[in-house]
C-alpha positions in Angstrom: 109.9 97.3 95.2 107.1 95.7 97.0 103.6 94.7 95.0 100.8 95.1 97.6 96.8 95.5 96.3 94.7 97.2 99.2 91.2 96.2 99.8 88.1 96.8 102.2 85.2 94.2 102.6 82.0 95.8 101.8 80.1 93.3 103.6 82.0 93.4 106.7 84.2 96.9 106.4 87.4 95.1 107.4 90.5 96.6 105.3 93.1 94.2 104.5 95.7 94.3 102.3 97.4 91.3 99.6 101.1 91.3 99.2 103.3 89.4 96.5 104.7 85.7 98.1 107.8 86.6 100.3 105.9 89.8 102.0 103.1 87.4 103.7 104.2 88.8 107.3 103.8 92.4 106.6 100.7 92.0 105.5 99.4 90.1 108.5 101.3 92.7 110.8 99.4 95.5 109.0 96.0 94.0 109.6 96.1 92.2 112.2 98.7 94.9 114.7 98.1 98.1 112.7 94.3 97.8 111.5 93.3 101.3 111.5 94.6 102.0 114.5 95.8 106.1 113.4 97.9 106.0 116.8 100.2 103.1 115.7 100.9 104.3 112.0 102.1 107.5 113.7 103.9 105.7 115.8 105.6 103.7 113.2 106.1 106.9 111.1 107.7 107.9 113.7 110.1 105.0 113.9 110.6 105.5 110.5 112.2 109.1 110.5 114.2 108.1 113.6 115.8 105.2 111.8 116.4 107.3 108.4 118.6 109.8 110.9 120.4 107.2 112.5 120.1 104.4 110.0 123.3 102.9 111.8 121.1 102.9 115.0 119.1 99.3 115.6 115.3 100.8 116.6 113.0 97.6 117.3 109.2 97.6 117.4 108.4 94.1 119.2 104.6 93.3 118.9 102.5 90.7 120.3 103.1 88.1 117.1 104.9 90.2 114.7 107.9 92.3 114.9 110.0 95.2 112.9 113.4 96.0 113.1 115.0 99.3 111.3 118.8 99.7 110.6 120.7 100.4 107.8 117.6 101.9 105.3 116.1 98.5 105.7 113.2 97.5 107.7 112.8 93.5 109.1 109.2 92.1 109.5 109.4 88.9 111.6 107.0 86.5 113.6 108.4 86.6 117.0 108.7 83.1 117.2 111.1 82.6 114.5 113.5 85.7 115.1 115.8 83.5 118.0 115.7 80.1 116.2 113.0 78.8 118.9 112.6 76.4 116.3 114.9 74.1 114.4 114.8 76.3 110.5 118.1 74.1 109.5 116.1 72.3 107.1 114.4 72.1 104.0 111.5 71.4 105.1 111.0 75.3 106.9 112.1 77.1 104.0 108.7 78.1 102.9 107.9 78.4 106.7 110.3 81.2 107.1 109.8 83.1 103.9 106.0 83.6 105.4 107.3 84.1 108.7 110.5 87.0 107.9 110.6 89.5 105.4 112.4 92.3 104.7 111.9 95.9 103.0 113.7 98.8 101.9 112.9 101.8 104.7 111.4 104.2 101.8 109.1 101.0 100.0 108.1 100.7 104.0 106.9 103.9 104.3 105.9 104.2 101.3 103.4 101.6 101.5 102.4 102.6 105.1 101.3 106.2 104.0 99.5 104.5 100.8 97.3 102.4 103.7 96.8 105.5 106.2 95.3 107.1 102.7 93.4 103.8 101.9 91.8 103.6 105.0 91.2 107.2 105.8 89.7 107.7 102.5 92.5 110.1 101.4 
């Protein structure tokens, strides 16, 4: 189970949300490709109940930096420059490089915490 804190700036009004080391993508995919955009959490929603009736069934949602893959009940969160190895990760030294740039979720935690930040942000 994911840990995630949501919080808004009361200086500036900008929602954002804290996730526990290993979940560092999602959390900058949220804010920075979701934001409170209620058009793209439906969309994603959306993605969501297609995968859980054909969890066998690869659905990709490419973005701009970040990416998400759904198959199999589990939901992949990857920078789009790390998903086809256009850098050498064969070393040590990327390790903590890629466990900010990948990260990966079971489909219900997913939408689970999606639905908790559609309520967050539309004061639900």
């Amino acid at each position: 189970m994911m840990e995630f804190e949501f919080i808004k700036n009361s200086l500036t009004g900008e929602y954002l949300i804290k996730c526990e080391m290993g979940h560092e993508v999602l959390a900058r995919w949220l804010h920075e490709d979701v934001g409170a955009d209620a058009q793209k959490i439906l969309e994603v929603q959306q993605l969501i109940e297609q995968s859980l009736a054909y969890p066998t069934q690869e659905i990709r949602k490419v973005g701009p930096e970040i990416s998400l893959v759904f198959h199999n009940f589990e939901v992949q969160i990857y920078e789009n420059s790390t998903r086809y190895d256009a850098i050498d990760n064969s070393g040590e030294d990327f390790a903590l490089y890629d466990s900010e740039s990948t990260s990966e979720s079971g489909i219900e935690d997913f939408a689970s915490m999606l639905q908790q930040w559609d309520d967050f942000i539309h004061n639900r």
